[in-house]
C-alpha positions as a Markdown table, in Angstrom:
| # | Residue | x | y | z |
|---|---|---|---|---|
| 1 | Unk | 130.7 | -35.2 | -24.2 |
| 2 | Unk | 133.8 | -37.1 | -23.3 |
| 3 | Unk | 132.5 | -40.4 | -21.0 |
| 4 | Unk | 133.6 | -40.1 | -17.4 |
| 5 | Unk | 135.7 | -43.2 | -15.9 |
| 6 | Unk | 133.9 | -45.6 | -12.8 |
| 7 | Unk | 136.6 | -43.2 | -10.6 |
| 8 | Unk | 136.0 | -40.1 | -12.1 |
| 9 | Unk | 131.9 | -40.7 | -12.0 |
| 10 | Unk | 132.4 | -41.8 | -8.0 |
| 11 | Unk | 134.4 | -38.9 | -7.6 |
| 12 | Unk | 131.5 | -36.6 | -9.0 |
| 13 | Unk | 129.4 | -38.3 | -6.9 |
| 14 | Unk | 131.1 | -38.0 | -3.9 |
| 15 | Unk | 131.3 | -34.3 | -4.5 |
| 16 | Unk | 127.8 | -33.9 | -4.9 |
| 17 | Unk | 126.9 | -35.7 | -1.9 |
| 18 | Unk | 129.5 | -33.8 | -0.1 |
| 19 | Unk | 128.3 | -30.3 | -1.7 |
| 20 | Unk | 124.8 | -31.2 | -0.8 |
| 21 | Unk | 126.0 | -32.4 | 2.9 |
| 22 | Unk | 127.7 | -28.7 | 3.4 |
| 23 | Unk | 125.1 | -26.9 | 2.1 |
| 24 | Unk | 122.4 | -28.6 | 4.9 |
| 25 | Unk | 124.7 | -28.1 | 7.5 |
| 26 | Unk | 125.5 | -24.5 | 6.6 |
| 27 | Unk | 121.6 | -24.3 | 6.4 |
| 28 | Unk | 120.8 | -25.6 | 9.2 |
| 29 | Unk | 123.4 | -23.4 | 11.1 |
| 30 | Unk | 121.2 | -20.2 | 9.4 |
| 31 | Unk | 118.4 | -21.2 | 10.5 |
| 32 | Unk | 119.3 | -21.5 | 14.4 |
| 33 | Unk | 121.4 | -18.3 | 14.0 |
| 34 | Unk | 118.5 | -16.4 | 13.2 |
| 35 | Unk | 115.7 | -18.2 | 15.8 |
| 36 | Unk | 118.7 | -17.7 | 18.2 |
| 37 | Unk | 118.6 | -13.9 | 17.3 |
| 38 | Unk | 114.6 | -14.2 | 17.4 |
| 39 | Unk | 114.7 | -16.0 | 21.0 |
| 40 | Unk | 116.7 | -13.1 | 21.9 |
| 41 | Unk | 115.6 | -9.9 | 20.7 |
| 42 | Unk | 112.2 | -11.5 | 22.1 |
| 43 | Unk | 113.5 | -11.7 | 25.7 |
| 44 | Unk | 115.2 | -8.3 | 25.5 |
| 45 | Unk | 111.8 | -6.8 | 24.3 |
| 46 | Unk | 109.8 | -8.3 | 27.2 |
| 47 | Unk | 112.7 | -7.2 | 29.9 |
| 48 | Unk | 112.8 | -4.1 | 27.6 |
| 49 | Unk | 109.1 | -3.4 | 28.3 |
| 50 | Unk | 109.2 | -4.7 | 31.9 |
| 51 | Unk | 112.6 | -2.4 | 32.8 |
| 52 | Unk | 110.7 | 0.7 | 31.0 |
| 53 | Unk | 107.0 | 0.0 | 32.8 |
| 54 | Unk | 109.6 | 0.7 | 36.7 |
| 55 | Unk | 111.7 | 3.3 | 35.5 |
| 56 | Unk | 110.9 | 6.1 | 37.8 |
| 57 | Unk | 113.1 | 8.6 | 36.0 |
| 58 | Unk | 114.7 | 9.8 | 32.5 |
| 59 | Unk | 117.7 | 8.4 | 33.7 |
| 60 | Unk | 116.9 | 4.5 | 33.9 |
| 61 | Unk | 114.9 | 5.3 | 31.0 |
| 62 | Unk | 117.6 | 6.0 | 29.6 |
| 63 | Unk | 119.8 | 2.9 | 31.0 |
| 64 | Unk | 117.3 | 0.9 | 30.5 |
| 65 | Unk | 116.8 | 1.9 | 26.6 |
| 66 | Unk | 120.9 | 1.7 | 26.5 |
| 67 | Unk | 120.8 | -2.2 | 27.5 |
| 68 | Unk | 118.4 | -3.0 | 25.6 |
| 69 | Unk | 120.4 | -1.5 | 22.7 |
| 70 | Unk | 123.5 | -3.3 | 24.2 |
| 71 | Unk | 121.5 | -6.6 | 24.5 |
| 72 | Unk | 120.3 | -6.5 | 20.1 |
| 73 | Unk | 123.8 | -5.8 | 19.5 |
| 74 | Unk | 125.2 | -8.6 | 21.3 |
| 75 | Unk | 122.5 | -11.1 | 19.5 |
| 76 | Unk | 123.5 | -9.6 | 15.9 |
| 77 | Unk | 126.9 | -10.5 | 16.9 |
| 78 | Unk | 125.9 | -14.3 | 17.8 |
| 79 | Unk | 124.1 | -14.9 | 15.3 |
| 80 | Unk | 127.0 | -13.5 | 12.8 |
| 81 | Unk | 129.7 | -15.4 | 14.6 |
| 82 | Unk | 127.5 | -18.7 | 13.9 |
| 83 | Unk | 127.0 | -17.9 | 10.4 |
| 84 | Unk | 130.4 | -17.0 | 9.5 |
| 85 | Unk | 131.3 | -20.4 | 11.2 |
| 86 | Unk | 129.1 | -21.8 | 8.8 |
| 87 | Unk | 130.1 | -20.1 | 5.9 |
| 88 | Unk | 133.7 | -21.2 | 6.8 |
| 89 | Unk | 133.0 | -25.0 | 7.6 |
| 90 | Unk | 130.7 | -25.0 | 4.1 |
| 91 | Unk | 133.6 | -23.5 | 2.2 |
| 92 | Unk | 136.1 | -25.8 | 3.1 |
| 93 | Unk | 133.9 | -28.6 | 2.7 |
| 94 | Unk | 133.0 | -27.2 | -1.1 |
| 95 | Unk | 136.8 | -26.7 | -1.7 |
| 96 | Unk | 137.4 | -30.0 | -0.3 |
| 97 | Unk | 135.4 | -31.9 | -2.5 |
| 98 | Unk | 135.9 | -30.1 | -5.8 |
| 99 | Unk | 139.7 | -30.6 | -4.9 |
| 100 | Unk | 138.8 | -34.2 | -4.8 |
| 101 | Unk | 137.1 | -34.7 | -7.6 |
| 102 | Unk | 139.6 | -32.7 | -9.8 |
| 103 | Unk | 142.6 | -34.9 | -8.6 |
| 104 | Unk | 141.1 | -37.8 | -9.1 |
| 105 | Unk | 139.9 | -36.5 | -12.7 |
| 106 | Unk | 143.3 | -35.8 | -13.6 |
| 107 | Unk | 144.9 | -39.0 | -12.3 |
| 108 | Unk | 142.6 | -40.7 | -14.5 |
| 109 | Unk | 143.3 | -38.6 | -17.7 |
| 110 | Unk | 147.4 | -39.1 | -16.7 |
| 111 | Unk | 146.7 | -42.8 | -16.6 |
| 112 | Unk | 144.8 | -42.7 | -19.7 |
| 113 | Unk | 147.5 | -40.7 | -21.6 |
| 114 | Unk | 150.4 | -43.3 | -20.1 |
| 115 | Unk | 148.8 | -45.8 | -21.9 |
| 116 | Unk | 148.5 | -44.2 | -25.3 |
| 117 | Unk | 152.2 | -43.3 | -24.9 |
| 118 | Unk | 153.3 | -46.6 | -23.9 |
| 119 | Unk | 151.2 | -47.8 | -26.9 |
| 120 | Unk | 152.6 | -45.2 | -29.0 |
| 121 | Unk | 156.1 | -46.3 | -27.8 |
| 122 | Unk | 155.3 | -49.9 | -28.2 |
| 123 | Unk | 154.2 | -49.5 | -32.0 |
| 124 | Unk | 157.4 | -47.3 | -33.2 |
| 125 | Unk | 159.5 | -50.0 | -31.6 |
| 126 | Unk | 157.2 | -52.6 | -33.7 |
| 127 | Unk | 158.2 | -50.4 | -36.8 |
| 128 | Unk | 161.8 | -50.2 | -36.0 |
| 129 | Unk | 161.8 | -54.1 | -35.6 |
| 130 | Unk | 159.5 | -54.8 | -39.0 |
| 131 | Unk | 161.9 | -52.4 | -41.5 |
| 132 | Unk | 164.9 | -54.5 | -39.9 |
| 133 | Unk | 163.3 | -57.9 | -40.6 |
| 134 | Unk | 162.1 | -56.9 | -44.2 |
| 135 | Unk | 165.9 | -55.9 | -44.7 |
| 136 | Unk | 166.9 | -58.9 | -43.5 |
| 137 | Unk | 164.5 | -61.7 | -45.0 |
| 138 | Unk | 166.0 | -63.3 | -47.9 |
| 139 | Unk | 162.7 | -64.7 | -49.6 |
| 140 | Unk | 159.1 | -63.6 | -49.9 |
| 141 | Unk | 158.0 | -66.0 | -46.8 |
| 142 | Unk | 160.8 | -64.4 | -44.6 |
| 143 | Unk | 159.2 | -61.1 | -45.5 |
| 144 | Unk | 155.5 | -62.7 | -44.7 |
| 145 | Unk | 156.7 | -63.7 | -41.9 |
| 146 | Unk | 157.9 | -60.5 | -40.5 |
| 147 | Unk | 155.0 | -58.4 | -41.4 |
| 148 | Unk | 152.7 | -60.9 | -39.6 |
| 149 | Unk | 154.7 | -60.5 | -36.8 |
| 150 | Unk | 154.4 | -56.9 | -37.1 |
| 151 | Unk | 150.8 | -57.1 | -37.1 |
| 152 | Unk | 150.7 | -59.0 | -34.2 |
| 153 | Unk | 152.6 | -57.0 | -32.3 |
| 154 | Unk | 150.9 | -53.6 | -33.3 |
| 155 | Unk | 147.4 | -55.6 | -32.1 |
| 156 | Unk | 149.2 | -56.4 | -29.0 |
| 157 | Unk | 150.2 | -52.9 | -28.3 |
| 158 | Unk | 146.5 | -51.8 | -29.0 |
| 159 | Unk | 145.3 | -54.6 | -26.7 |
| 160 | Unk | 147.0 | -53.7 | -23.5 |
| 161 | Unk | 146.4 | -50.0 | -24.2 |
| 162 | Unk | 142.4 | -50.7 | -24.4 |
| 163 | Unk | 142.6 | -53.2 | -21.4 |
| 164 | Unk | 144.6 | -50.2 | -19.2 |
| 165 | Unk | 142.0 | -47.4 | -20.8 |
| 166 | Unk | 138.7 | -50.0 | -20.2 |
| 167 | Unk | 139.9 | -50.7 | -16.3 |
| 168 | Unk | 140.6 | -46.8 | -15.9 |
| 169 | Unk | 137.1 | -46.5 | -17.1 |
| 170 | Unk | 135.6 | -49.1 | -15.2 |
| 171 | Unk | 137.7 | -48.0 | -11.9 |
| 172 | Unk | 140.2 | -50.1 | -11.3 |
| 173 | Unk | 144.0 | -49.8 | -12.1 |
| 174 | Unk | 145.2 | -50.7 | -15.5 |
């Protein structure tokens, strides 16, 4: 498993919290939407009862049954319009923060692969210089001379791209 960068890791974290944020809020919203549909089918049942007990025909038996009806109907409908609320405020949040953590995860692998090209860079241009100077040196010394330098600047290259990757790593900018 590839090691996540200090950014990368505070970006997972982030999500998570944020995941587990939505997801008690969109809970939470549930759970009052449906006491809030209890509370209500429970007061249209008592005036459901009561409205039936004085009905002193079919008829406002009949209205009475009807509003009753009329009053579950509007409580399903409250309680939906909560939870789809919920749903939507829990989605975005979940989008929000996988979008985070994703950008931030891909930033970090750009950064990472600058540095490997600039190193990559860095060492052909130490070749092209080395072959010139070994062309160039007129004794064995010369030719020491050059390939030290070569070395040098080849563990130069390799030093600035591990100091760029290590910050990236640790979270700061190379």
């Amino acid at each position: 498993m590839e090691e996540k960068s200090e950014a990368e890791q505070q970006a997972l974290d982030a999500q998570r919290k944020a995941r587990a944020e939505a997801k008690k809020v969109s809970d939470e919203a549930w759970t009052r939407a449906h006491q809030a549909y209890k509370e209500a089918k429970k007061q249209a049942d008592v005036v459901h009862k009561k409205a039936r007990k004085i009905a002193v025909d079919k008829q406002a038996k009949k209205e009475a049954n009807e509003a009753y009806k009329k009053a579950i109907e509007q409580a399903k409908q409250v309680r939906g319009a909560i939870t789809e609320e919920a749903m939507v405020v829990f989605r975005r949040s979940y989008d929000k923060a996988d979008a985070d953590y994703l950008e931030t995860q891909i930033k970090s692998q750009e950064a990472i692969k600058d540095a490997d090209e600039t190193y990559e860079e860095a060492h052909k241009q130490a070749d092209i210089v080395y072959k010139e100077a070994k062309k160039r040196a007129v004794d064995k010394q010369a030719k020491k001379e050059a390939k030290e330098a070569y070395k040098k600047a080849i563990e130069q290259a390799k030093q600035v791209r591990d100091e760029a990757t290590r910050k990236l790593r640790q979270g700061g900018n190379p």
